[in-house]
KETI-217916 format. One record per residue (C-alpha): residue in three letters; chain; residue number from 1; x, y, z. Coordinates in nm, 2 decimals. Example, Ala and Ser with C-alpha at 12.3 -4.5 7.8 and 13.67 -1.06 7.14 Angstrom:
2
rest, kette, nr, xx, yy, zz
ALA, A, 1, 1.23, -0.45, 0.78
SER, A, 2, 1.37, -0.11, 0.71
***
This chain:
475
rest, kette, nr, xx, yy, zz
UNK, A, 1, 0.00, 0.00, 0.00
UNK, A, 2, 0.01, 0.19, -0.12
UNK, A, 3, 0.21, 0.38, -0.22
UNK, A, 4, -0.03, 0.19, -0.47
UNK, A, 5, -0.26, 0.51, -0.51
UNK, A, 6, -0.37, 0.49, -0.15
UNK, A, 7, -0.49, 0.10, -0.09
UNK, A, 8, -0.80, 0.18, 0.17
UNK, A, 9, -0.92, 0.42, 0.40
UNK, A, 10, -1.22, 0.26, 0.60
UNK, A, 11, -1.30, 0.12, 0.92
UNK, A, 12, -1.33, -0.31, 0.83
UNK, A, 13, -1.67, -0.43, 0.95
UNK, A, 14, -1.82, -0.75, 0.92
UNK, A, 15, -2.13, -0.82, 0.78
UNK, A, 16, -2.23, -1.18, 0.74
UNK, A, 17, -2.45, -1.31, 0.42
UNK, A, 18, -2.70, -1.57, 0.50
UNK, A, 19, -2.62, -1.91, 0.52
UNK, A, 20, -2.74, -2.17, 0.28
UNK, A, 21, -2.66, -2.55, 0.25
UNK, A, 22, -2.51, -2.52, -0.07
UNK, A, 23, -2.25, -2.24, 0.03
UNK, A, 24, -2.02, -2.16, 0.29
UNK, A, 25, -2.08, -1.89, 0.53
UNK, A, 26, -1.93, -1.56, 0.32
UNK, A, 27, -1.80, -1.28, 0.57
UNK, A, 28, -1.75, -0.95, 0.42
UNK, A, 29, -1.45, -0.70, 0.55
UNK, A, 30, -1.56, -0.38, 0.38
UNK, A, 31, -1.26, -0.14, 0.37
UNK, A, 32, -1.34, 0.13, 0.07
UNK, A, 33, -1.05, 0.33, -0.07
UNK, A, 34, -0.97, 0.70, -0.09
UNK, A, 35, -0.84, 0.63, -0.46
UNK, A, 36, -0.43, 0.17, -0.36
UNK, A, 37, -0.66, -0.43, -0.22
UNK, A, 38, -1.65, -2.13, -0.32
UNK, A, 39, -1.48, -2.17, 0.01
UNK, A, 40, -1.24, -2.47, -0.02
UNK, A, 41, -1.21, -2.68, 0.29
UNK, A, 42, -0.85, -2.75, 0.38
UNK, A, 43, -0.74, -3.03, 0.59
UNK, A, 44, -0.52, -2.89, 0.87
UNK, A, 45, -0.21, -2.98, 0.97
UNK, A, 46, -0.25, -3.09, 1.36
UNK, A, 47, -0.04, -2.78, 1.52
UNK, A, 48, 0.28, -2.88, 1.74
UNK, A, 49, 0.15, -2.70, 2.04
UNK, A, 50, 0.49, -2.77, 2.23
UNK, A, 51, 0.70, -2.52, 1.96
UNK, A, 52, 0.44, -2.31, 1.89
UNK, A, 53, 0.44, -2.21, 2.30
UNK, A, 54, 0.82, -2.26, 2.29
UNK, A, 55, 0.82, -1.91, 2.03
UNK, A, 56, 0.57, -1.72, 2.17
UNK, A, 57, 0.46, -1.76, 2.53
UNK, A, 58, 0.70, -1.58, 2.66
UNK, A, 59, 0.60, -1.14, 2.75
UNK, A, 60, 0.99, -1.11, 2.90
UNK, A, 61, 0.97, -0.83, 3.08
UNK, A, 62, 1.35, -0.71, 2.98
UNK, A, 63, 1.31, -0.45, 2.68
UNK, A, 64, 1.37, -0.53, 2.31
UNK, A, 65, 1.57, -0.37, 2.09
UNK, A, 66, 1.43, -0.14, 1.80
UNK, A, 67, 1.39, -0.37, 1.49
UNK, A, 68, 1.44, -0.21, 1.19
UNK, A, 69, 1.34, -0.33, 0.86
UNK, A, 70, 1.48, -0.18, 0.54
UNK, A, 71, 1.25, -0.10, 0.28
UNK, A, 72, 1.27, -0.22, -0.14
UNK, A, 73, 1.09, 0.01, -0.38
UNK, A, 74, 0.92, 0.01, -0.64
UNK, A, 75, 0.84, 0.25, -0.97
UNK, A, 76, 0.53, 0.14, -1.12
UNK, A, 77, 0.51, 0.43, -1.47
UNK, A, 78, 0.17, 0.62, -1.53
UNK, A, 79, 0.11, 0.61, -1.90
UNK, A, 80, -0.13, 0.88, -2.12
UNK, A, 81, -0.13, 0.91, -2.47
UNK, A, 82, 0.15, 0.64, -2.47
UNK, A, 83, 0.39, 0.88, -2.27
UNK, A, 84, 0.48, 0.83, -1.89
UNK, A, 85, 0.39, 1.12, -1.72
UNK, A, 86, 0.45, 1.03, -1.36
UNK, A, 87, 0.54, 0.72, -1.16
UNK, A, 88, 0.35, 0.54, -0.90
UNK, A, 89, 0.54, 0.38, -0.59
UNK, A, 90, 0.54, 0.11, -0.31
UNK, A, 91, 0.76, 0.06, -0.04
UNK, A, 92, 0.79, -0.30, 0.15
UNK, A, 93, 0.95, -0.47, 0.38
UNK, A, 94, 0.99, -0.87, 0.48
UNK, A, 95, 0.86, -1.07, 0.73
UNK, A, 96, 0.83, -1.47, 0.81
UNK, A, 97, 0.56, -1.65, 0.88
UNK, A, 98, 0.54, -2.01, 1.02
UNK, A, 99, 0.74, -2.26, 1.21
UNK, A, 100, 1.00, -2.43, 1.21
UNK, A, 101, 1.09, -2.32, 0.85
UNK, A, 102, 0.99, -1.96, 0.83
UNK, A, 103, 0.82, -1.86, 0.53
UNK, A, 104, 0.93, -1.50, 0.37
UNK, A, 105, 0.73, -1.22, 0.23
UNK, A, 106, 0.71, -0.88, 0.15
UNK, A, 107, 0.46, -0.63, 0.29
UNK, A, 108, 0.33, -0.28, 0.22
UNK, A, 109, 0.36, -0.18, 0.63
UNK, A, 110, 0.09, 0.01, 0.61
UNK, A, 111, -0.09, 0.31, 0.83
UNK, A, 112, -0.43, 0.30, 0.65
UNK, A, 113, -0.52, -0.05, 0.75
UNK, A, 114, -0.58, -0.32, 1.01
UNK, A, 115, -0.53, -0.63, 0.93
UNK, A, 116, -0.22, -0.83, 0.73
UNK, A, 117, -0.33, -1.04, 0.40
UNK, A, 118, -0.11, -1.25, 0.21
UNK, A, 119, -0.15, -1.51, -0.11
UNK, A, 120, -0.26, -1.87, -0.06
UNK, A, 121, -0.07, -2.14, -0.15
UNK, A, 122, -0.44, -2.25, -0.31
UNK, A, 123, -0.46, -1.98, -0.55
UNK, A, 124, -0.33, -2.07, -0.86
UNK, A, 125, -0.46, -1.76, -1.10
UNK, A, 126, -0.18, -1.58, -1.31
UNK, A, 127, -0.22, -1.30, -1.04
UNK, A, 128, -0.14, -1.51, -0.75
UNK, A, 129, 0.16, -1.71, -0.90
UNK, A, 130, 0.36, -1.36, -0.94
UNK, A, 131, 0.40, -1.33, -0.59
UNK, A, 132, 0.53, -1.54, -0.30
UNK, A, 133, 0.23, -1.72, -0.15
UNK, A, 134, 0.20, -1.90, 0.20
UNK, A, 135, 0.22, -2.23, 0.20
UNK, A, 136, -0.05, -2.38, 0.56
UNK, A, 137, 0.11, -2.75, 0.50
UNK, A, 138, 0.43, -2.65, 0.55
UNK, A, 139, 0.42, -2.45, 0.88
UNK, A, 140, 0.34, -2.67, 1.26
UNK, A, 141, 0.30, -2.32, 1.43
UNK, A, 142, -0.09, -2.25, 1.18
UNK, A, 143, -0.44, -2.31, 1.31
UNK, A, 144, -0.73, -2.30, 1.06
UNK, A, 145, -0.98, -2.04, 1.26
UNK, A, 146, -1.34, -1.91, 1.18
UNK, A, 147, -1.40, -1.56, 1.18
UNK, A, 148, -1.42, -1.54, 1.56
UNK, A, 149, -1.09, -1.70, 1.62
UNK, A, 150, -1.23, -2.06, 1.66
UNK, A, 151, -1.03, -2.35, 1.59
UNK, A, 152, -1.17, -2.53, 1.25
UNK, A, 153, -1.17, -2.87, 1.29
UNK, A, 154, -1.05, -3.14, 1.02
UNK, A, 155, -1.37, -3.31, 0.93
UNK, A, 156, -1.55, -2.95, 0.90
UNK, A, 157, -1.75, -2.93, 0.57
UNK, A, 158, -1.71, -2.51, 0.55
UNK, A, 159, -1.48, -2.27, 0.60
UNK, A, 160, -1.56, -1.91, 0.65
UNK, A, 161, -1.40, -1.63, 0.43
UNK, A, 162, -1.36, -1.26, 0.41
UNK, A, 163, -1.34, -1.05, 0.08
UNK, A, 164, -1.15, -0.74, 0.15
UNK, A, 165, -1.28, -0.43, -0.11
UNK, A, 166, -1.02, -0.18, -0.18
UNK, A, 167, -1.03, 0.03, -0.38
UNK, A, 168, -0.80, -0.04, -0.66
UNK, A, 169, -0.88, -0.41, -0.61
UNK, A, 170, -0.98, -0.70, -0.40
UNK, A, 171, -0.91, -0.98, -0.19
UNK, A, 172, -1.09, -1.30, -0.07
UNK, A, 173, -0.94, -1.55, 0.19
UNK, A, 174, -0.94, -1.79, 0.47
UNK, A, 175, -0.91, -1.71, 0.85
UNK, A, 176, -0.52, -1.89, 0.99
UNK, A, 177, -0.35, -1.79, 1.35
UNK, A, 178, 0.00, -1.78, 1.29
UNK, A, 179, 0.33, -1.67, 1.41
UNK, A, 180, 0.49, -1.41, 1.25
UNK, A, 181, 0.85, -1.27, 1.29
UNK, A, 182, 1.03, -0.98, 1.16
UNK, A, 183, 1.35, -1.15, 1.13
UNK, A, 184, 1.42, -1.48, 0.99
UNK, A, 185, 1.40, -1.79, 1.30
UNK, A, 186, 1.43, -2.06, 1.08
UNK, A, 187, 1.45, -2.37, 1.30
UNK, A, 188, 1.48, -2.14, 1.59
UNK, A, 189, 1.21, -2.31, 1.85
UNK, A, 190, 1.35, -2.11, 2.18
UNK, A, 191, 1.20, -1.81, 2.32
UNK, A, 192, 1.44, -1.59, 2.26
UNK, A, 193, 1.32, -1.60, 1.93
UNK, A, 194, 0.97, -1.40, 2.06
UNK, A, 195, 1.17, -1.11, 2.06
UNK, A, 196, 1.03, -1.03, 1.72
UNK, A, 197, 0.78, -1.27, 1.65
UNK, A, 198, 0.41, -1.27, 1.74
UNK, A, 199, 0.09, -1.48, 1.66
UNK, A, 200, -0.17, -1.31, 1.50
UNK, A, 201, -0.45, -1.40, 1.23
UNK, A, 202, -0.38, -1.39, 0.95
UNK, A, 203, -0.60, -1.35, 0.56
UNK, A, 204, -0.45, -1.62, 0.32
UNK, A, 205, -0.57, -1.49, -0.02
UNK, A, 206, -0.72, -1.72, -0.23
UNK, A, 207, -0.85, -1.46, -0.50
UNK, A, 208, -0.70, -1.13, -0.56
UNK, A, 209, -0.76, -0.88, -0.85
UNK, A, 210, -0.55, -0.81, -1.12
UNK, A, 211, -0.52, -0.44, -1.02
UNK, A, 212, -0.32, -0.37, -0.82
UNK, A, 213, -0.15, -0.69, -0.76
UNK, A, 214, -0.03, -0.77, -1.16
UNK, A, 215, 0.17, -0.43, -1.11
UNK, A, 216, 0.33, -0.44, -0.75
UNK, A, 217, 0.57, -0.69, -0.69
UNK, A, 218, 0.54, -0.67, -0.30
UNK, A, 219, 0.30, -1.02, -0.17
UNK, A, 220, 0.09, -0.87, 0.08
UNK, A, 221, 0.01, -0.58, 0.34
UNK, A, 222, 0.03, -0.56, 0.66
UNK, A, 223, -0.19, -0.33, 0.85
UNK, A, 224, -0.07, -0.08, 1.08
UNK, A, 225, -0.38, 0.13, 1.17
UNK, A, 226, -0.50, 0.17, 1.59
UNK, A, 227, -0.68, -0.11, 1.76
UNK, A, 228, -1.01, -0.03, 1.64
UNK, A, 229, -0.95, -0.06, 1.24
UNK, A, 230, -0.89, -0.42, 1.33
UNK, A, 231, -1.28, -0.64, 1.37
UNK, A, 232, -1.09, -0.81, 1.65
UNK, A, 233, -0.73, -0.74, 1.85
UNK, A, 234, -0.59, -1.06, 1.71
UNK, A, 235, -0.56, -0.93, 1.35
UNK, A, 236, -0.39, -0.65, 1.49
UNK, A, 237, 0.03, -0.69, 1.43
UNK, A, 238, 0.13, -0.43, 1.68
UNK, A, 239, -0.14, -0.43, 1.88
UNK, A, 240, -0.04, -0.81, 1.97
UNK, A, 241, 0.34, -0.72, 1.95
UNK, A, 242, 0.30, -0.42, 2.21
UNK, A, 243, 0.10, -0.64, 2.41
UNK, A, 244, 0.27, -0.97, 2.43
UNK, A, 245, 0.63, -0.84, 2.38
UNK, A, 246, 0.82, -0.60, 2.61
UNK, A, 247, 0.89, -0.32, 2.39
UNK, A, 248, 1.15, -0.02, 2.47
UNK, A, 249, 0.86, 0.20, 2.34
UNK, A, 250, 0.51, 0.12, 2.19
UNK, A, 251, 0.60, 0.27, 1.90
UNK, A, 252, 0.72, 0.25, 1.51
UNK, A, 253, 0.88, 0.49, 1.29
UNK, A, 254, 0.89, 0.56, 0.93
UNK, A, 255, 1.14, 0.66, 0.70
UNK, A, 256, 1.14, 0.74, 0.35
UNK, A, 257, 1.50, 0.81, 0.17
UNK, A, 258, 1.55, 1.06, -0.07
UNK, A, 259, 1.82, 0.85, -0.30
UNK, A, 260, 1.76, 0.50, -0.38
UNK, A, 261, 2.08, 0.41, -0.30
UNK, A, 262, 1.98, 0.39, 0.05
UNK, A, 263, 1.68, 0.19, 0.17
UNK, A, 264, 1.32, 0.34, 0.35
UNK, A, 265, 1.28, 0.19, 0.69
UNK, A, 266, 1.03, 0.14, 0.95
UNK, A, 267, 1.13, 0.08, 1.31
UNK, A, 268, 0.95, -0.15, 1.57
UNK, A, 269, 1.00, -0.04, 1.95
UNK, A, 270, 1.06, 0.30, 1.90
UNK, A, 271, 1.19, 0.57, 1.63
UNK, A, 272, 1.57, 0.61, 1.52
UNK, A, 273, 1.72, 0.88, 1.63
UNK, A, 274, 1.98, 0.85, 1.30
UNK, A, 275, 1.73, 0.95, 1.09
UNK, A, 276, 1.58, 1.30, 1.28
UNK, A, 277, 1.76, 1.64, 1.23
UNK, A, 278, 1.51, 1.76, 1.53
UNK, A, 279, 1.30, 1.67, 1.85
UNK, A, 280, 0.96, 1.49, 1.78
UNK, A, 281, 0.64, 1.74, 1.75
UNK, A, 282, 0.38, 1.56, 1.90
UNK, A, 283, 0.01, 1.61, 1.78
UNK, A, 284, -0.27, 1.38, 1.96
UNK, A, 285, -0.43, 1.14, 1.76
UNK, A, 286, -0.84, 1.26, 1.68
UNK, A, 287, -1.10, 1.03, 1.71
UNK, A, 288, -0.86, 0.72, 1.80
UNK, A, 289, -1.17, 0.50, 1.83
UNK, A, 290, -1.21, 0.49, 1.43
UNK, A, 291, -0.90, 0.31, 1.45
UNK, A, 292, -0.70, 0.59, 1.16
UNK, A, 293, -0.40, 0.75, 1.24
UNK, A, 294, -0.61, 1.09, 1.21
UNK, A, 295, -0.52, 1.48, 1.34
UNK, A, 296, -0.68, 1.75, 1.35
UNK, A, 297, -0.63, 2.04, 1.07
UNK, A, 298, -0.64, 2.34, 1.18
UNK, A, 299, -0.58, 2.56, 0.86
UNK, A, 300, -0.41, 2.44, 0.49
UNK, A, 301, -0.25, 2.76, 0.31
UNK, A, 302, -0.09, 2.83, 0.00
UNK, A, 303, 0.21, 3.09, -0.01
UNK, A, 304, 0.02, 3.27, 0.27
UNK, A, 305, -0.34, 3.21, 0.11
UNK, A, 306, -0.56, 3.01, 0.41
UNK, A, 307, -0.78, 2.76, 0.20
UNK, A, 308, -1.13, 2.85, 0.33
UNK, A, 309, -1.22, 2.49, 0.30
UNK, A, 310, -1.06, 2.47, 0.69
UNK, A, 311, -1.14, 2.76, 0.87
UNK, A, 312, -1.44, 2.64, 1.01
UNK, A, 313, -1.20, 2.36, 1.23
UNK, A, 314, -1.35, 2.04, 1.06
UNK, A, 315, -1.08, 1.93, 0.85
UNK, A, 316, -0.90, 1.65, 0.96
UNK, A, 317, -0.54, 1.45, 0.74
UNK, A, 318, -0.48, 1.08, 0.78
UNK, A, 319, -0.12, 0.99, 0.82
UNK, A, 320, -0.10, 0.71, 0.54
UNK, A, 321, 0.24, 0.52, 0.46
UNK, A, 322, -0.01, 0.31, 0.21
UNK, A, 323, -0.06, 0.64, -0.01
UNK, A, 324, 0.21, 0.77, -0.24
UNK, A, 325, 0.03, 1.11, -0.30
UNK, A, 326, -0.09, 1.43, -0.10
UNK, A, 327, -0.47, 1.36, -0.09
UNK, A, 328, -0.70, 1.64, -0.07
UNK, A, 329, -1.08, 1.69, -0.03
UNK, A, 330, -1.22, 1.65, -0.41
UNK, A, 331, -1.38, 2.00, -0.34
UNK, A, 332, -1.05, 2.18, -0.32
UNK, A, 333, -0.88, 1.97, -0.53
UNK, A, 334, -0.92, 2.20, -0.87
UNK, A, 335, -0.82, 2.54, -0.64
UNK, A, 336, -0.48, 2.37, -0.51
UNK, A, 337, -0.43, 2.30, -0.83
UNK, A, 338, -0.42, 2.59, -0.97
UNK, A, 339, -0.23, 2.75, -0.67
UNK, A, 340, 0.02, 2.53, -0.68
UNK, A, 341, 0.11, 2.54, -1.04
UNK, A, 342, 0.40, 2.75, -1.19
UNK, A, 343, 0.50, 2.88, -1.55
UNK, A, 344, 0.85, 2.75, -1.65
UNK, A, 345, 1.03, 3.07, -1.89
UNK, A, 346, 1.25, 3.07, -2.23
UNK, A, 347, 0.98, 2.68, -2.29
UNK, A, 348, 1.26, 2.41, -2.18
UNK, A, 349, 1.25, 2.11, -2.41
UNK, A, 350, 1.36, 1.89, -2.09
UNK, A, 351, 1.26, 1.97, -1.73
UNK, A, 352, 1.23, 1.77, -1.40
UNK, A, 353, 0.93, 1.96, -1.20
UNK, A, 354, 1.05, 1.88, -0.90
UNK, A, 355, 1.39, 2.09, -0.93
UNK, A, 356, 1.14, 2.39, -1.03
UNK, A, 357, 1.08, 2.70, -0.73
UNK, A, 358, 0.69, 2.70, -0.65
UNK, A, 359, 0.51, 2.79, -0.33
UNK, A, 360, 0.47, 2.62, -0.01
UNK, A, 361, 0.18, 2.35, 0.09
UNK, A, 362, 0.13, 2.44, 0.48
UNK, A, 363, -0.06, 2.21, 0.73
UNK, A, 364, -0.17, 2.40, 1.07
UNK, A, 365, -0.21, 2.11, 1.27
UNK, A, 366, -0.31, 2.10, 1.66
UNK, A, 367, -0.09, 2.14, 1.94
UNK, A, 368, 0.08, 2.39, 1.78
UNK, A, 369, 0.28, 2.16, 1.47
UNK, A, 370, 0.30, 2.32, 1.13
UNK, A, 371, 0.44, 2.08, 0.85
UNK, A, 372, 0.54, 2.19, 0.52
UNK, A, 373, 0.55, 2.02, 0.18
UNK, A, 374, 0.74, 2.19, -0.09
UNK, A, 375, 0.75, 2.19, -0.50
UNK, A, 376, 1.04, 1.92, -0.45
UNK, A, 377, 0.80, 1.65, -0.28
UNK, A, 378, 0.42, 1.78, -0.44
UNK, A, 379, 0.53, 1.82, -0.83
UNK, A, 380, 0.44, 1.56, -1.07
UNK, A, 381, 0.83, 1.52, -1.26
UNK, A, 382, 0.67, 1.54, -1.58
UNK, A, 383, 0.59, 1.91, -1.69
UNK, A, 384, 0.28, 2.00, -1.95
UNK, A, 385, 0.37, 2.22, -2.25
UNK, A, 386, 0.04, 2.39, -2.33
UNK, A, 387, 0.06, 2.46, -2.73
UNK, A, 388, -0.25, 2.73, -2.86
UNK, A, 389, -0.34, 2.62, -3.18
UNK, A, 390, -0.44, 2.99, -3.29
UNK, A, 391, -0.13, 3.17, -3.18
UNK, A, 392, 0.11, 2.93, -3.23
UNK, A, 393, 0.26, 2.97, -2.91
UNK, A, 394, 0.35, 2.73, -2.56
UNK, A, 395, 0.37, 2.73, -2.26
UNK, A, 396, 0.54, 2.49, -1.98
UNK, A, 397, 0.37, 2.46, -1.70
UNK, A, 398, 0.48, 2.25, -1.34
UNK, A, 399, 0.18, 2.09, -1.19
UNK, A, 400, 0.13, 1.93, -0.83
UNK, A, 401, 0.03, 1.60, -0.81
UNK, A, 402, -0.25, 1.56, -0.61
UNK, A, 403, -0.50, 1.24, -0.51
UNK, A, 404, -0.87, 1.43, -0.48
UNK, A, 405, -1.02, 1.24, -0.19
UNK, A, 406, -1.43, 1.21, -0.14
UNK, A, 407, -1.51, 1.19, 0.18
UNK, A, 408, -1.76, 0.98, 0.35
UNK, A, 409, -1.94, 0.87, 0.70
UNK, A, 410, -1.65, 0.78, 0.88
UNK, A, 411, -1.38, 1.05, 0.78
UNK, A, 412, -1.59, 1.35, 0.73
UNK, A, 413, -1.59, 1.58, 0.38
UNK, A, 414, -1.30, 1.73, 0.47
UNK, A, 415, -1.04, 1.42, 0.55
UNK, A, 416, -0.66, 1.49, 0.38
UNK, A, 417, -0.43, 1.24, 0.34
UNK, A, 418, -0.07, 1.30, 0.46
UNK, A, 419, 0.13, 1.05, 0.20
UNK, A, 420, 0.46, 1.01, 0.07
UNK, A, 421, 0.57, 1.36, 0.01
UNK, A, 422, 0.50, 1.45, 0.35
UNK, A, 423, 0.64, 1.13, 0.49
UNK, A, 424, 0.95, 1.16, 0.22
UNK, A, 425, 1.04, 1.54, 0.42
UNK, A, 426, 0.95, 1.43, 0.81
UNK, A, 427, 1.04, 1.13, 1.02
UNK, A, 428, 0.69, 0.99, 1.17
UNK, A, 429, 0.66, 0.80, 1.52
UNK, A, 430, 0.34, 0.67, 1.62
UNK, A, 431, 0.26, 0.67, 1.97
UNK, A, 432, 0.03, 0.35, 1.99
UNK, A, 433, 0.03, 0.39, 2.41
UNK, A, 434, -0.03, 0.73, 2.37
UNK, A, 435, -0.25, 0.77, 2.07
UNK, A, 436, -0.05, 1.03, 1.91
UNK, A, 437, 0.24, 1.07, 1.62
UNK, A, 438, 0.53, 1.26, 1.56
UNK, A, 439, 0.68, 1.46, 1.34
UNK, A, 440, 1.06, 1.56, 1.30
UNK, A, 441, 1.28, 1.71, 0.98
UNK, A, 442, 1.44, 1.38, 0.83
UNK, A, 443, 1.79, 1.35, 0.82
UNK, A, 444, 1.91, 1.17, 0.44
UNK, A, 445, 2.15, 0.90, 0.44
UNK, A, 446, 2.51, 1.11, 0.43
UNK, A, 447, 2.70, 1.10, 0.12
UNK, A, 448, 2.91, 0.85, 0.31
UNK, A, 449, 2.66, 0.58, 0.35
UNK, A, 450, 2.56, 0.65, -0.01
UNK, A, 451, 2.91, 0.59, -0.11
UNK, A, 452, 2.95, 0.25, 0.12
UNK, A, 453, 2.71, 0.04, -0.10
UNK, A, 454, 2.64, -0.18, 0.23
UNK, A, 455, 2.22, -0.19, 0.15
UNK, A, 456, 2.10, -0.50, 0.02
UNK, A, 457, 1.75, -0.34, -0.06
UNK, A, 458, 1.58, -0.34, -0.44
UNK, A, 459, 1.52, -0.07, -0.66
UNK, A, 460, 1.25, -0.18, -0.91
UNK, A, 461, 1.15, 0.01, -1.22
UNK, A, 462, 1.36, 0.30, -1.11
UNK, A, 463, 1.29, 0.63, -1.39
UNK, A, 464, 1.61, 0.72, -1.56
UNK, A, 465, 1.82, 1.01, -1.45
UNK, A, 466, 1.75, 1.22, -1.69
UNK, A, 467, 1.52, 1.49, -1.70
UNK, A, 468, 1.13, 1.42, -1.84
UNK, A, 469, 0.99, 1.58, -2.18
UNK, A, 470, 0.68, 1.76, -2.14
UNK, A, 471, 0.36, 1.62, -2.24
UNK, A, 472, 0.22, 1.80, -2.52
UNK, A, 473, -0.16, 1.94, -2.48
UNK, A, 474, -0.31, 2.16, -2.76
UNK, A, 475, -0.60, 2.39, -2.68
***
């Protein structure tokens, strides 16, 4: 998740159809998008209670150390009229699933949502067999579970499942408690190993869409959202970690690099202080209970010009790691637009937007925090050369690019969505004892560790370096 054009933004509800003897009982996780996700009965593999306890029963009350997981990325091109005109991007991490041999993955670690989904084994469509999928034979430490956590038994006749609606796609899967770890135990059946593994359930996928999931390379997501986005606290990955682990902190943090030549991370246990040029500005979480990393906007101005959309104090901005765009209220959308583009002089035959002066995108937040987002982070790369068929004349112009959000009965009218350009300029914490996140100036890996080459991440798709041509549009 996103990140893939901002996965979901939705509190997940179940609703369950009607049962009928010639169907399995069909739960539905409803999770709608602000722009980027016959039951088959499986015979379970008897879990080996011993190591599965052995991993994870142990809350030891000495404090962990942050794990950090280094980030791959991907660049997945936007194509009009047969010309790329901006790029889409995800950002994902691994984890491992199962015992004794771990099974590896990669995730979207994502803000927006509750709950981590990853292909089945049993899903054999074109979609599916691009990605890594989990394998429930081949892990002791899985128990087949209903949708209230209840052990399936092995002469059971139905299995429940869930589709998950995003809203660039979909997903429909079984119910499985598993252990997951965010380093590789392999083999590793002692409790030390708890230290970063956790059991949770756990959507296998045994259908997914073609959009997103032909595109993105990464298997799964992992949710990341409060307590509440999750239908029960099982589901939820660091709600389960914070509780059953002893944690420095019950926190994460998220950073985005600048240069693909070093990785993105996120941080379990607490933030890294490596990557902050300044002290943490905290700003409380509003309305925790929906389960959204959600604060309160106080204004949004454009070099100095207070968008009227806010002043009335109802506008609130989702912190999203699952969005790679600055999402804005569909009724403001076309006036940020046009306050945020620039005319580029003497009509450039090559020019990257983002290296182009333009004004200031300021967010008024509460408790005093102001963030900023400048031309560098909001510009599409790509530039627009407007050609008048009458005068014969052009003109380049730099345009933001911008995700128009429409709002509904859980965010409001007036939700924002604070995305990768945001995240790219500020180090984010998130307080999950505390119900709050944090913002700092991000520190970018030093041309030393550039130079090193030590990263092990991937770079998929990357643009090449040099500058874009402007798309032509004739009026």
């Amino acid at each position: 998740p996103a990140q893939t054009q901002a996965l979901k933004l939705k509190r997940s509800r179940i609703s369950p159809d009607i049962e009928t003897p010639s169907r399995p009982n069909f739960m539905m996780f409803a999770a709608s998008a602000i722009s980027l996700l016959s039951a088959l009965l499986v015979s379970p593999v008897v879990a080996n209670t011993t190591a599965v306890a052995a991993i994870t029963s142990a809350a030891v009350a000495v404090a962990r150390p942050i794990v950090t997981i280094p980030l791959d990325k991907q660049y997945v091109p936007v194509v009009r009229n047969d010309k790329i005109v901006s790029y889409k991007t995800a950002y994902f991490g691994k984890v491992f699933l199962g015992l004794p041999a771990q099974q590896s993955f990669t995730v979207v670690f994502d803000t927006g949502s509750g709950h981590l989904f990853l292909p089945s084994s049993r899903c054999e469509t074109e979609t599916c067999l691009k990605h890594n999928r989990y394998n429930r034979t081949s892990s002791l430490s899985a128990v087949d579970v209903d949708h209230e956590g209840r052990q399936v038994l092995a002469n059971a006749t139905q299995r429940d499942q869930v589709n998950i609606a995003y809203g660039t796609g979909e997903v429909t899967g079984a119910f499985v408690r598993e252990t997951i770890c965010m380093g590789d135990h392999s083999g590793d059946l002692e409790t030390e190993a708890s230290k970063e593994c956790v059991r949770i359930r756990v959507i296998t996928a045994t259908e997914l869409t073609k959009e997103p999931f032909n595109t993105f390379q990464f298997d799964g997501v992992l949710g990341l959202g409060l307590a509440s986005l999750a239908v029960d606290p099982e589901f939820s990955f660091f709600g389960q970690l914070s509780k059953l682990n002893s944690l420095p902190e019950d926190r994460f943090g998220y950073f985005l690099s600048r240069t693909d030549s070093v990785p993105s991370e996120i941080s379990f246990g607490g933030h890294d202080s490596r990557r902050m040029a300044t002290e943490l500005e905290w700003v409380p979480v509003h309305k925790p209970e929906l389960g959204f990393w959600q604060i309160k906007v106080l204004s949004v101005s454009v070099a100095g010009e207070a968008l009227p959309l806010c002043e009335d104090g109802e506008c609130t901005a989702i912190a999203d790691t699952g969005t790679s765009l600055i999402g804005a209220p569909r009724q403001v959308s076309q006036r940020l637009h046009w306050l945020l583009a620039r005319k580029v002089p003497d009509n450039p035959s090559e020019i990257d937007c983002r290296t182009f002066p333009g004004p200031d995108l300021v967010f008024e937040l509460e408790g005093g925090v102001n963030v900023t987002v400048g031309p560098e982070d909001y510009s599409r790369a790509t530039a627009m050369r407007v050609l008048q068929s009458k005068t014969n004349s052009s003109q380049v112009i730099c345009r933001a690019s911008l995700l128009p959000v429409d709002g509904d009965e859980v965010l409001g009218p007036k939700a924002w969505i604070l995305g990768e350009p945001l995240l790219r300029k500020y180090y984010s914490a998130y307080d999950w004892a505390r119900s709050r996140i944090g913002f700092a100036d991000s520190v970018q890996p030093t041309a030393e560790e550039v130079s090193e080459g030590k990263y092990t991440h991937r770079v998929v798709g990357a643009p090449p370096p040099e500058p874009p041509t402007p798309t032509v549009v004739y009026i």
